[in-house]
OpenMM code with the backbone's topology and positions (N, CA, C; nanometers):
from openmm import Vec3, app, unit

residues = "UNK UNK UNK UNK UNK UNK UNK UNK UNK UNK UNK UNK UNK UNK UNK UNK UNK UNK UNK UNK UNK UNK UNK UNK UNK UNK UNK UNK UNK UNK UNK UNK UNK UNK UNK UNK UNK UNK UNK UNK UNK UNK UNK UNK UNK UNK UNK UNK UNK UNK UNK UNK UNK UNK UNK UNK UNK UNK UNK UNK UNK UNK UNK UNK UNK UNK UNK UNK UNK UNK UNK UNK UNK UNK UNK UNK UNK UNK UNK UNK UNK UNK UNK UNK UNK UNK UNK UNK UNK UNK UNK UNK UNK UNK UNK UNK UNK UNK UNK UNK UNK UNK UNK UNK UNK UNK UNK UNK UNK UNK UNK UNK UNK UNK UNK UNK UNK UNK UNK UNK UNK UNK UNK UNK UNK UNK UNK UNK UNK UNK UNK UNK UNK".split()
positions = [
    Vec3(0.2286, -1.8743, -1.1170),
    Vec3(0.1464, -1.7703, -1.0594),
    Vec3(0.1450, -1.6516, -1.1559),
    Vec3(0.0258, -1.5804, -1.1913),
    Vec3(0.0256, -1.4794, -1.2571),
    Vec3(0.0596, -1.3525, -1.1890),
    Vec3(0.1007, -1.2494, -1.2900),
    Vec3(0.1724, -1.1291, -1.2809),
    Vec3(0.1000, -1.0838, -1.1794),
    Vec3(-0.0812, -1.0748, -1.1717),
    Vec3(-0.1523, -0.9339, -1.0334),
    Vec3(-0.1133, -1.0270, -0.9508),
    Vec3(-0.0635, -1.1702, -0.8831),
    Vec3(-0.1159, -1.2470, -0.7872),
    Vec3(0.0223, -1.2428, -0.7326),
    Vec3(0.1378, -1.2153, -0.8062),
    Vec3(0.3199, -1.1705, -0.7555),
    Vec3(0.3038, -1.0374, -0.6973),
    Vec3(0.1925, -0.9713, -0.7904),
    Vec3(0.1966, -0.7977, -0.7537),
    Vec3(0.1195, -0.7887, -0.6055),
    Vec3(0.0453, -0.9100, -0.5871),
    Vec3(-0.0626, -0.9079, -0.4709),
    Vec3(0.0769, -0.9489, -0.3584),
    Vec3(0.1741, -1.0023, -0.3628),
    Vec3(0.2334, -1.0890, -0.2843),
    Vec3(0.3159, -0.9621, -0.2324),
    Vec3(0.3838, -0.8909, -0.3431),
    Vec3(0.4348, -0.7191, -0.3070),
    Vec3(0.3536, -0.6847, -0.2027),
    Vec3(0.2444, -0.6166, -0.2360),
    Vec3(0.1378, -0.5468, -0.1633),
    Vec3(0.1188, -0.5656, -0.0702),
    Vec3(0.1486, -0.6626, -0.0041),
    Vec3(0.1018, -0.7648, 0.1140),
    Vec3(0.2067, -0.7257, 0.2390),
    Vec3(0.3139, -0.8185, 0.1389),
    Vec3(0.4580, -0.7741, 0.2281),
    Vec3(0.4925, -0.6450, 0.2783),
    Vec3(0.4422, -0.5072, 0.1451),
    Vec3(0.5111, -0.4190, 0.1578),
    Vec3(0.5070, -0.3174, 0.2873),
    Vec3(0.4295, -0.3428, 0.3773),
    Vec3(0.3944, -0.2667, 0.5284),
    Vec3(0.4851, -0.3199, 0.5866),
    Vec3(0.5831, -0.4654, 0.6168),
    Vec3(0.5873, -0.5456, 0.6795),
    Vec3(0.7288, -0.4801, 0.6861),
    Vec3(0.8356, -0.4081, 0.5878),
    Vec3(0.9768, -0.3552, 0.6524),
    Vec3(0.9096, -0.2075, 0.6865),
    Vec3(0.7962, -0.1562, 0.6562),
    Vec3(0.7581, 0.0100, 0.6735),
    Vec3(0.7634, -0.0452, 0.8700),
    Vec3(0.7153, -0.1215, 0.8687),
    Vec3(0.6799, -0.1489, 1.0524),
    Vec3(0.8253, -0.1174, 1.1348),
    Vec3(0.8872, -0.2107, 1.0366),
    Vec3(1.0052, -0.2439, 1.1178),
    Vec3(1.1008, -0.1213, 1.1250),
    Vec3(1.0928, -0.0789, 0.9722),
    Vec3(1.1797, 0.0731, 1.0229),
    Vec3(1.0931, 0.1601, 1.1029),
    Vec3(0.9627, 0.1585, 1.0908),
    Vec3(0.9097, 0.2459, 1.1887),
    Vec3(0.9138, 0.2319, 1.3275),
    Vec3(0.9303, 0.1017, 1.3906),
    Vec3(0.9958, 0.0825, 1.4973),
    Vec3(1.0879, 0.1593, 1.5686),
    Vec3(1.1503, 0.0881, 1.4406),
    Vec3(1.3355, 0.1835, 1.5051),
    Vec3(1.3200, 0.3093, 1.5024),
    Vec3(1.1966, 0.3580, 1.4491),
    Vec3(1.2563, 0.5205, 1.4328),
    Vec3(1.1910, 0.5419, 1.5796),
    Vec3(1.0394, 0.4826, 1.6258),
    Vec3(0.9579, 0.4964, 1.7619),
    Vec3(1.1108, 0.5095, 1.8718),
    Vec3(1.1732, 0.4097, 1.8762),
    Vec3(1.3099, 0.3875, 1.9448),
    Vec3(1.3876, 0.5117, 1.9599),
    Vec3(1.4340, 0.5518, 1.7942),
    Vec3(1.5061, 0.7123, 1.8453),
    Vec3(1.4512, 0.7527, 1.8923),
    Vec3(1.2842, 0.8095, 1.8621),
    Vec3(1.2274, 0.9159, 1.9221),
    Vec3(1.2173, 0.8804, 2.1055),
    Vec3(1.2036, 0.7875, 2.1273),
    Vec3(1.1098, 0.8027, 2.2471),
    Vec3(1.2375, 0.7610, 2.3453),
    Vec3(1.3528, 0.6566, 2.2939),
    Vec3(1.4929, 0.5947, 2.3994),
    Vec3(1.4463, 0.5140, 2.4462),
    Vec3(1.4700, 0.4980, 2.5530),
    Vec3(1.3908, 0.3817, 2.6329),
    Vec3(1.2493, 0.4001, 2.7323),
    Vec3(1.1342, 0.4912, 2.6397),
    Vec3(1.0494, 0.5313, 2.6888),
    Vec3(0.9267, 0.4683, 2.5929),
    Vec3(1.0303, 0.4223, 2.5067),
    Vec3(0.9132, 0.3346, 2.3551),
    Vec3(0.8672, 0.2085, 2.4242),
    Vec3(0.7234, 0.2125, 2.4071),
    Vec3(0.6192, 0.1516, 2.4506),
    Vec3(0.6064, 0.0376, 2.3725),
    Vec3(0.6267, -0.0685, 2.3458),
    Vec3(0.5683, -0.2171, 2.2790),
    Vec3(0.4608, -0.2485, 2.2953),
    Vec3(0.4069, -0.2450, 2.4669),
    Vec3(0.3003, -0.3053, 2.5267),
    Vec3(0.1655, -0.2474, 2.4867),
    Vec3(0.1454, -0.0977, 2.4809),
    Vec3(0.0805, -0.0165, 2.3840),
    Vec3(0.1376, 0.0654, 2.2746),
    Vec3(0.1597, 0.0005, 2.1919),
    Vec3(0.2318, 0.1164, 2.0762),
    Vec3(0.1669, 0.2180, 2.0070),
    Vec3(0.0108, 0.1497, 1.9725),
    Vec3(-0.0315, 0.2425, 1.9063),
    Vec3(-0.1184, 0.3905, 1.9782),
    Vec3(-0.0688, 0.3789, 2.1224),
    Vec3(-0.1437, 0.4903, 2.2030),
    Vec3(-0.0012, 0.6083, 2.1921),
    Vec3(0.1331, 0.5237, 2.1622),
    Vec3(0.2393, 0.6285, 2.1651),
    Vec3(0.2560, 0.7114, 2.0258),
    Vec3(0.1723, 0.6182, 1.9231),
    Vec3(0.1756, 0.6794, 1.7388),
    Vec3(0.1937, 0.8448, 1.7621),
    Vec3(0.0305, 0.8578, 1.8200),
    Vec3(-0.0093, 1.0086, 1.8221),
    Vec3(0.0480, 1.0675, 1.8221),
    Vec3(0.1632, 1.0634, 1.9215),
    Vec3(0.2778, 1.1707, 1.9621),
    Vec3(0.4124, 1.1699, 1.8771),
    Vec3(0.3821, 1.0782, 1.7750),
    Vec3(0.5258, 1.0678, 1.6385),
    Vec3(0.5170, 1.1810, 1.6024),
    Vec3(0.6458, 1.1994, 1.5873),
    Vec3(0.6617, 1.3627, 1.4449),
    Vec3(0.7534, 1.3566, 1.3462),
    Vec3(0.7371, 1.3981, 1.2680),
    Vec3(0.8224, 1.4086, 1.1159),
    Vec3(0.8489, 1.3061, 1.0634),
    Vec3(0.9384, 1.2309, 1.0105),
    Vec3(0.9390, 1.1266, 0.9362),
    Vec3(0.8776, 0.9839, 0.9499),
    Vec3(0.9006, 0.9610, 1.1284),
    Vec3(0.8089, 0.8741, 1.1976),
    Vec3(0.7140, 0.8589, 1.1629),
    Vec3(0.6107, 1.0172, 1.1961),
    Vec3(0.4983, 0.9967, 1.1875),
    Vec3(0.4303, 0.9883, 1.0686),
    Vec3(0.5276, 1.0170, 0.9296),
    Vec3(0.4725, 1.0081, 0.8086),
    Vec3(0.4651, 0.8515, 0.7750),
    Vec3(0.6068, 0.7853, 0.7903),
    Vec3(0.5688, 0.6532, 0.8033),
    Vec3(0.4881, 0.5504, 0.8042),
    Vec3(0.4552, 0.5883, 1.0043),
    Vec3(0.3436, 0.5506, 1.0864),
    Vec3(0.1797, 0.5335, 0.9395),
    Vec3(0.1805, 0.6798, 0.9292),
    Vec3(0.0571, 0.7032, 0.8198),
    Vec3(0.0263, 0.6153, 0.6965),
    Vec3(0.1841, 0.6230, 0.6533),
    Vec3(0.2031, 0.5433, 0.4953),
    Vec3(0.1845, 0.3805, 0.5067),
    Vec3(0.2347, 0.3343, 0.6661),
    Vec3(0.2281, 0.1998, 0.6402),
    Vec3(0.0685, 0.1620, 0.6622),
    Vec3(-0.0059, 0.2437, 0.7565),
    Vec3(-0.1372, 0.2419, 0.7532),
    Vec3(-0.2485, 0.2413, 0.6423),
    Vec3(-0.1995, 0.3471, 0.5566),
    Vec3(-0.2127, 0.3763, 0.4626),
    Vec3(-0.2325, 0.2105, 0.3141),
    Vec3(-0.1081, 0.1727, 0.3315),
    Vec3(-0.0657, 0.0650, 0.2883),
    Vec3(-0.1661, -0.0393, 0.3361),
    Vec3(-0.1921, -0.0579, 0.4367),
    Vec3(-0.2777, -0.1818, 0.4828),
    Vec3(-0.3682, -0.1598, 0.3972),
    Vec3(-0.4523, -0.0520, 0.4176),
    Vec3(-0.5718, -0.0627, 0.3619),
    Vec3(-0.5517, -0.0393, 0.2502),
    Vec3(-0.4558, 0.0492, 0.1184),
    Vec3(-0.4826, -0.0408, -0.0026),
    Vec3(-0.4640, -0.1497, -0.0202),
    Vec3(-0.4201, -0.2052, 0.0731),
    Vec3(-0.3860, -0.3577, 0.0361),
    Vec3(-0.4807, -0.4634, 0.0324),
    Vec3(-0.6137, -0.4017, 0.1183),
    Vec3(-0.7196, -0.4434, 0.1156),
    Vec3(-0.7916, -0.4485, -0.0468),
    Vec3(-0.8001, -0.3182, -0.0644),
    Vec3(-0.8661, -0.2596, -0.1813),
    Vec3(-0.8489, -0.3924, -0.3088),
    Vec3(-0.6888, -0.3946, -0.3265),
    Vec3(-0.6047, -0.4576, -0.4093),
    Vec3(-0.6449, -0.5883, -0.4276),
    Vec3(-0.6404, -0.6588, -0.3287),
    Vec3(-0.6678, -0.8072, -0.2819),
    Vec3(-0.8386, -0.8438, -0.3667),
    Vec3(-0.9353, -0.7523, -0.3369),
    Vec3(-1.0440, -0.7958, -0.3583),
    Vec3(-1.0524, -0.7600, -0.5028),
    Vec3(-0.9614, -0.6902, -0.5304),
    Vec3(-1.0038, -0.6367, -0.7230),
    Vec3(-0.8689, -0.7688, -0.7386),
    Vec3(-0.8100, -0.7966, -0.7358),
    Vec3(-0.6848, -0.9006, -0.8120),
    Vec3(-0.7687, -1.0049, -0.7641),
    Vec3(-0.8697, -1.0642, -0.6930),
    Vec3(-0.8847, -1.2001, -0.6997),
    Vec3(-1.0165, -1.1807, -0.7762),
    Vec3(-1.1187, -1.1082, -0.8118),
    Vec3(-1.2483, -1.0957, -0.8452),
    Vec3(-1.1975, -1.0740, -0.9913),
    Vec3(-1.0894, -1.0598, -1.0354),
    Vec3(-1.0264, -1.0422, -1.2080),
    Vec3(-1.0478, -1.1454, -1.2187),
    Vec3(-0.9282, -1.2334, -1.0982),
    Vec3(-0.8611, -1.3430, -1.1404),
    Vec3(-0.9757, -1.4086, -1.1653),
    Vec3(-1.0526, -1.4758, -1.0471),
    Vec3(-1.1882, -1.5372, -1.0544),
    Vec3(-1.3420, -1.5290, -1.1928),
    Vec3(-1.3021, -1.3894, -1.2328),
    Vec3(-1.3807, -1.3918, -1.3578),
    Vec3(-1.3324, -1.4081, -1.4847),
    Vec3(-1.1532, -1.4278, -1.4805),
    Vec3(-1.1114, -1.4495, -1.5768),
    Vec3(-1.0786, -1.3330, -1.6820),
    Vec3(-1.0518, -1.2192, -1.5995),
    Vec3(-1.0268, -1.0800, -1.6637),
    Vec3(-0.8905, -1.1525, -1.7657),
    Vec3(-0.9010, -0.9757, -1.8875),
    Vec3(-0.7929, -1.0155, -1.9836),
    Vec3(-0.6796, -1.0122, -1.8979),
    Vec3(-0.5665, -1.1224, -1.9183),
    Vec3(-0.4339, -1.1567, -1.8841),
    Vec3(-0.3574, -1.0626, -1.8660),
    Vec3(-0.3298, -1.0084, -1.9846),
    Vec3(-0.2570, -0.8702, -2.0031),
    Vec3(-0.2710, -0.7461, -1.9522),
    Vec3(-0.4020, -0.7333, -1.9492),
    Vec3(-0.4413, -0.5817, -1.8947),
    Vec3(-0.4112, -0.6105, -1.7786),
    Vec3(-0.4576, -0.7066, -1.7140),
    Vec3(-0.4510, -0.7207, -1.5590),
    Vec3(-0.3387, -0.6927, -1.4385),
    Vec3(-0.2544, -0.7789, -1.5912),
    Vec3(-0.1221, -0.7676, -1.5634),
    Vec3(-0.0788, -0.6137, -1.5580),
    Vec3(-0.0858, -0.5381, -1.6124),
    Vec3(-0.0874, -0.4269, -1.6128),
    Vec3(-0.1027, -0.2811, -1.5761),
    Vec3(-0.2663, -0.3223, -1.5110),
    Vec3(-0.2884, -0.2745, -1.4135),
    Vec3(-0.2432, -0.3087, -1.2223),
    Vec3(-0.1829, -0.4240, -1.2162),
    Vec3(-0.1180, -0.4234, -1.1257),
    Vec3(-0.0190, -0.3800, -1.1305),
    Vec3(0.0963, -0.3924, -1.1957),
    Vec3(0.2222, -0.3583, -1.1778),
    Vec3(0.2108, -0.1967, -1.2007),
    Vec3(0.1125, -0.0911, -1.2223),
    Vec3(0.0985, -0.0025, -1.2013),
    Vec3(0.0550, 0.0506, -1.0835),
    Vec3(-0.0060, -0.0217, -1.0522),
    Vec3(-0.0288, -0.0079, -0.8785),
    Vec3(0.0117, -0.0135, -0.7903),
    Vec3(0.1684, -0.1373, -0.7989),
    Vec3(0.2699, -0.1564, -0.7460),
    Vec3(0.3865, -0.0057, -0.7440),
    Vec3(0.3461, 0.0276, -0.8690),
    Vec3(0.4782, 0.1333, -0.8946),
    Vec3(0.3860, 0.2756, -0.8273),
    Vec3(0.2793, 0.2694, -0.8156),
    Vec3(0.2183, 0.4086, -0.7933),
    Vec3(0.2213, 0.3919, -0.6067),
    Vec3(0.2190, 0.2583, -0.5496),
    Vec3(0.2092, 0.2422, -0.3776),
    Vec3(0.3587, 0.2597, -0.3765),
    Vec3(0.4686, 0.2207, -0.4234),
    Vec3(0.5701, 0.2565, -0.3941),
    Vec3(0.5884, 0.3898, -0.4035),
    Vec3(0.5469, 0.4629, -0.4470),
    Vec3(0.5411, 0.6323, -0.5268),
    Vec3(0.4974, 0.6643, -0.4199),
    Vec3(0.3578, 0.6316, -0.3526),
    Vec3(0.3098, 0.6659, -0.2298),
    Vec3(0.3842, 0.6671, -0.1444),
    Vec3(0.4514, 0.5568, -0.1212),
    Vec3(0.5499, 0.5377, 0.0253),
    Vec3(0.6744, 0.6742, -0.0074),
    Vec3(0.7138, 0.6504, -0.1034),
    Vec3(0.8131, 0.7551, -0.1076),
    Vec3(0.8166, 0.8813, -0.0831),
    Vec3(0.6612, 0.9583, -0.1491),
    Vec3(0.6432, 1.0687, -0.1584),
    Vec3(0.5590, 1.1201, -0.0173),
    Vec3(0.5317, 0.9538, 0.0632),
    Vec3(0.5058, 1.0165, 0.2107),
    Vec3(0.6054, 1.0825, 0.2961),
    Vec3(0.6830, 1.0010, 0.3063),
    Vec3(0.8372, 1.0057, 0.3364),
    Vec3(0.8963, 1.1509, 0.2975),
    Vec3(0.8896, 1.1877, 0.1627),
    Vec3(0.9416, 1.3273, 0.1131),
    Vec3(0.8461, 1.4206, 0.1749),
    Vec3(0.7327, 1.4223, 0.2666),
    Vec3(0.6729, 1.5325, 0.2823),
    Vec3(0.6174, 1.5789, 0.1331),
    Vec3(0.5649, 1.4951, -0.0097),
    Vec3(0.5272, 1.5658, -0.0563),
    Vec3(0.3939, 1.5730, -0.0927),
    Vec3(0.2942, 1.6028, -0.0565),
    Vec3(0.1298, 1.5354, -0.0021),
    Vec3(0.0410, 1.5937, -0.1118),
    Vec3(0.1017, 1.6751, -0.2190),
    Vec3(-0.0031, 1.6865, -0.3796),
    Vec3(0.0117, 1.5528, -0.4452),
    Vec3(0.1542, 1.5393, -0.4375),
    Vec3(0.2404, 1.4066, -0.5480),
    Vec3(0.1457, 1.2873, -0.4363),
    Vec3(0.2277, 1.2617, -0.3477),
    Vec3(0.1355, 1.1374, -0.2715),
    Vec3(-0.0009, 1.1802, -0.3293),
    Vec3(-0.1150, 1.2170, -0.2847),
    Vec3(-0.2227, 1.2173, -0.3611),
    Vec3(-0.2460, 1.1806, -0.4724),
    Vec3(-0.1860, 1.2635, -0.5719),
    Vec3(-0.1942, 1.2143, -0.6973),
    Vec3(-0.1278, 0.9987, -0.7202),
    Vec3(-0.0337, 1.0293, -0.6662),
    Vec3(0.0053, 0.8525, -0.6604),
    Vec3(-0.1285, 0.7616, -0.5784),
    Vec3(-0.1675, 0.8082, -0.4885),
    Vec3(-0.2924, 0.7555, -0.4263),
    Vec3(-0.4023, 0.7361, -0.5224),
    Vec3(-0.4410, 0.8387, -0.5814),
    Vec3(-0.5263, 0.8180, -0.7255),
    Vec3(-0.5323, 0.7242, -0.7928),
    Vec3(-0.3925, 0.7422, -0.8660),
    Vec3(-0.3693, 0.6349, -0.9963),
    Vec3(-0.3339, 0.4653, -0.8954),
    Vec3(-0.3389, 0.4359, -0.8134),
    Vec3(-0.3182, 0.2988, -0.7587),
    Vec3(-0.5077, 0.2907, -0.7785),
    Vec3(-0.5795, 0.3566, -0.6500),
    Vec3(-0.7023, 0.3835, -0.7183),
    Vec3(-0.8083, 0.3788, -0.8447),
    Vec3(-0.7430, 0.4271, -0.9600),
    Vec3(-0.7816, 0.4209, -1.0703),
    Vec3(-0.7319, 0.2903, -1.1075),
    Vec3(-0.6151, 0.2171, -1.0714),
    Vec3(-0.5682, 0.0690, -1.1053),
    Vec3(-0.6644, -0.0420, -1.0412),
    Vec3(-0.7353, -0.0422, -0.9439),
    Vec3(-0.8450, -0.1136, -0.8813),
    Vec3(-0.9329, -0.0959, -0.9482),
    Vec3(-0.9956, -0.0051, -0.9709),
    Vec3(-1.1155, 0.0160, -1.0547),
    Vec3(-1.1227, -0.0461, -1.2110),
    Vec3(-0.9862, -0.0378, -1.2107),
    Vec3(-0.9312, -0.0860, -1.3613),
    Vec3(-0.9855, -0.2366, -1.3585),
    Vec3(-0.9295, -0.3088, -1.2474),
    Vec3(-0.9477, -0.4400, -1.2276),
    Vec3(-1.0902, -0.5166, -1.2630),
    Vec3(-1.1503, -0.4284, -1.1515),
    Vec3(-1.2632, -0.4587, -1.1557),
    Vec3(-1.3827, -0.4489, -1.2766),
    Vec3(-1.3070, -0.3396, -1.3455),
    Vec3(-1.3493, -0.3532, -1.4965),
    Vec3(-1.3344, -0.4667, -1.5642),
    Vec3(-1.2360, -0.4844, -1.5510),
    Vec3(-1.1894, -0.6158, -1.6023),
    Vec3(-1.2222, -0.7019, -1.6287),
    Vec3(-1.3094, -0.7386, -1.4504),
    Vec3(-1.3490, -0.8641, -1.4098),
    Vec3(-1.5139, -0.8583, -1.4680),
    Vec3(-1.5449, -0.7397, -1.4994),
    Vec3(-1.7051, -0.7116, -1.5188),
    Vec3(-1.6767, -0.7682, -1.6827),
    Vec3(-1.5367, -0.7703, -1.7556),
    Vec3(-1.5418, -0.7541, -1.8886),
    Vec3(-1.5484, -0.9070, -1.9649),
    Vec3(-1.4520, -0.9448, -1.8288),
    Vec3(-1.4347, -1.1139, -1.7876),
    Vec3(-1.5192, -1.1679, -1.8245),
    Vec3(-1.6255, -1.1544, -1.6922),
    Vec3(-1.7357, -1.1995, -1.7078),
    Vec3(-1.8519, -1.2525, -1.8042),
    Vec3(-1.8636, -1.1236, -1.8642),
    Vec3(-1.9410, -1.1290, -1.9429),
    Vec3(-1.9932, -1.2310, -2.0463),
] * unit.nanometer
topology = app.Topology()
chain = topology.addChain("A")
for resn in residues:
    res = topology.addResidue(resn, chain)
    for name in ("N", "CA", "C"):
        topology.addAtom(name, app.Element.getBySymbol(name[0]), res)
């Protein structure tokens, strides 16, 4: 398996422990008032680290979307190997940057990490246009 298609397998997973600790944190906050049956009507009312979480793993889904359709439209056109490679594992390191810097409350830096994952899709898709050709 190539390097974006391991980096795609990251990407994928990576919401999947944000849930689970976000769980537990729904749990402190709420005791035994945390809702399963509707969870996402109790989100709203998260605060502070929870609710940054809550955001980041959301957040996460949908680049994960983004990601998926630029790493297989490379792969599929046969983008260069290397770059590709490249531009994923930068994307990997900039969504982890995201998660972190949600978490820190620090929302210029998150942005800016939101960007450059951003600018790594676009990268792709260059790629795949370069592929192509």
């Amino acid at each position: 398996m190539t390097t974006p298609l391991w980096c795609l397998v990251l990407i994928v997973l990576l919401p999947v422990p944000m849930a689970m600790v976000g769980a537990g944190l729904r749990v402190r906050q709420y005791g035994s008032d945390f809702d399963n049956k509707t969870p996402r009507k109790q989100v709203g009312e998260l605060e502070g680290v929870a609710a940054r979480l809550y955001a980041a793993q959301s957040n996460a889904w949908e680049a994960a979307i983004l990601f998926t359709a630029a790493v297989a439209v490379a792969h599929l056109a046969g983008a260069d190997a290397a770059a590709s490679a490249t531009a994923s594992l930068v994307f990997v390191a900039a969504r982890v940057a995201h998660l972190v810097l949600y978490l820190l409350d620090l929302d210029l830096l998150r942005s800016l990490s939101f960007g450059v994952a951003l600018v790594c899709v676009l990268r792709l898709f260059q790629l795949a246009a370069a592929g192509g050709a």
